[in-house]
C-alpha positions in Angstrom: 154.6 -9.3 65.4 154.5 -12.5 67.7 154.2 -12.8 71.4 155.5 -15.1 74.3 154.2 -16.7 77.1 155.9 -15.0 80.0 153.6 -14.2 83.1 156.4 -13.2 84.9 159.8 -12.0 84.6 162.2 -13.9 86.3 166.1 -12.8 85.5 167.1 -15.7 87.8 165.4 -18.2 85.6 167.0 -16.9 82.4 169.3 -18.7 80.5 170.3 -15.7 79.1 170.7 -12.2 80.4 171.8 -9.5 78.6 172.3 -5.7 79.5 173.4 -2.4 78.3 177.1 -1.3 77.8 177.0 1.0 74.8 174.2 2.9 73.4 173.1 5.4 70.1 171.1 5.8 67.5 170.9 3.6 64.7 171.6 5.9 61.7 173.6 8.6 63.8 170.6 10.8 65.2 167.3 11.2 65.7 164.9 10.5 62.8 168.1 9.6 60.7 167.6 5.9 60.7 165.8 3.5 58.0 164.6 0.0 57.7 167.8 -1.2 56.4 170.0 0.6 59.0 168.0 -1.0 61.8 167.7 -4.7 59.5 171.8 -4.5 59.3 172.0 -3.4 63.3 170.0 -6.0 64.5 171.4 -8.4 62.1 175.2 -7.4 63.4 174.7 -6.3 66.9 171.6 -8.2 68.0 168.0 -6.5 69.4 167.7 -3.1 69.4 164.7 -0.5 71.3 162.0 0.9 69.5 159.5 3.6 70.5 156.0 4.2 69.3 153.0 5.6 69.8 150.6 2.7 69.4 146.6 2.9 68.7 144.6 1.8 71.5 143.6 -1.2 70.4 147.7 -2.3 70.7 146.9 -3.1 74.8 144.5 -5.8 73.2 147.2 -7.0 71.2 147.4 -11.0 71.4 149.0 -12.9 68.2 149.5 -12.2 64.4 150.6 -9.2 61.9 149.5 -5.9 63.9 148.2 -3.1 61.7 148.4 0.1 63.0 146.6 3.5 61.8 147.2 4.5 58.3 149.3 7.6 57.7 146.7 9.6 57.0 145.8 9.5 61.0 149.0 10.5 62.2 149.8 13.1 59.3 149.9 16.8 61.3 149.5 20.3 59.9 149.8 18.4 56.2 153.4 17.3 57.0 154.4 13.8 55.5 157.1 13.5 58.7 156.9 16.1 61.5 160.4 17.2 62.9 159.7 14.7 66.2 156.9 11.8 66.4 155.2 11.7 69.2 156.0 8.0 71.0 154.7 6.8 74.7 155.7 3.1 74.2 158.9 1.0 73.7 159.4 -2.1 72.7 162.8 -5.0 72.2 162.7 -5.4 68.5 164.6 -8.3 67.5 163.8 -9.7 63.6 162.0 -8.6 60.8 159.5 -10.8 58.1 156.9 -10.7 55.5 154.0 -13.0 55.1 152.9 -14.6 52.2 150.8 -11.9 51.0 154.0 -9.1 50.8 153.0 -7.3 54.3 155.9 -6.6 55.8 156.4 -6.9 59.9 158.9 -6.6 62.6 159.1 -9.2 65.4 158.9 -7.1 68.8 159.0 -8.5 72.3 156.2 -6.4 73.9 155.7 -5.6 77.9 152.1 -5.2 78.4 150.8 -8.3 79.5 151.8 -12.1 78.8 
């Protein structure tokens, strides 16, 4: 995940804005999506939301390859995907990468903080 430097949002100083004229879900529904459906929109239709619940230690966030809780911490009632995953947090997801060592990332603009 990397980070900018933007203290404060500005649309007027933007070279760029963009904005919502169509909206779905990548995949066709709820839960129905994979990494490559959201690699090929992104790729194709440019940055796309994404919601999750993040660990505390997320708000502390500040540069680098985020790791998250393991599996094991979000598993519940011994199901390997419950029906809906809880999220409280969304972020403009807008590339995808893997570092040197084969971890795989996604490259989010965040909105807590610079």
């Amino acid at each position: 995940m990397t980070t900018g430097q933007c203290n404060r949002c500005d649309v007027d100083s933007l070279d760029k804005v963009y904005k919502v004229k169509d909206f779905y879900f990548v995949g066709g529904a709820y839960g129905k999506s994979s990494e490559r459906n959201m690699m090929e929109e992104i790729m194709n239709n440019g940055p796309i939301v994404s919601s999750f619940e993040p660990a505390y230690d997320f708000m502390f966030y500040n540069g680098g390859v985020y790791h998250s809780a393991s599996l094991e911490d979000w598993v519940y009632d011994g199901e390997t995907r419950p029906e809906w995953e809880k999220v409280d947090h969304s972020v403009l997801m807008y590339g995808w990468g893997e570092e040197d060592n084969g971890d795989k990332y996604w490259e989010l603009q965040n909105t807590w903080g610079s």
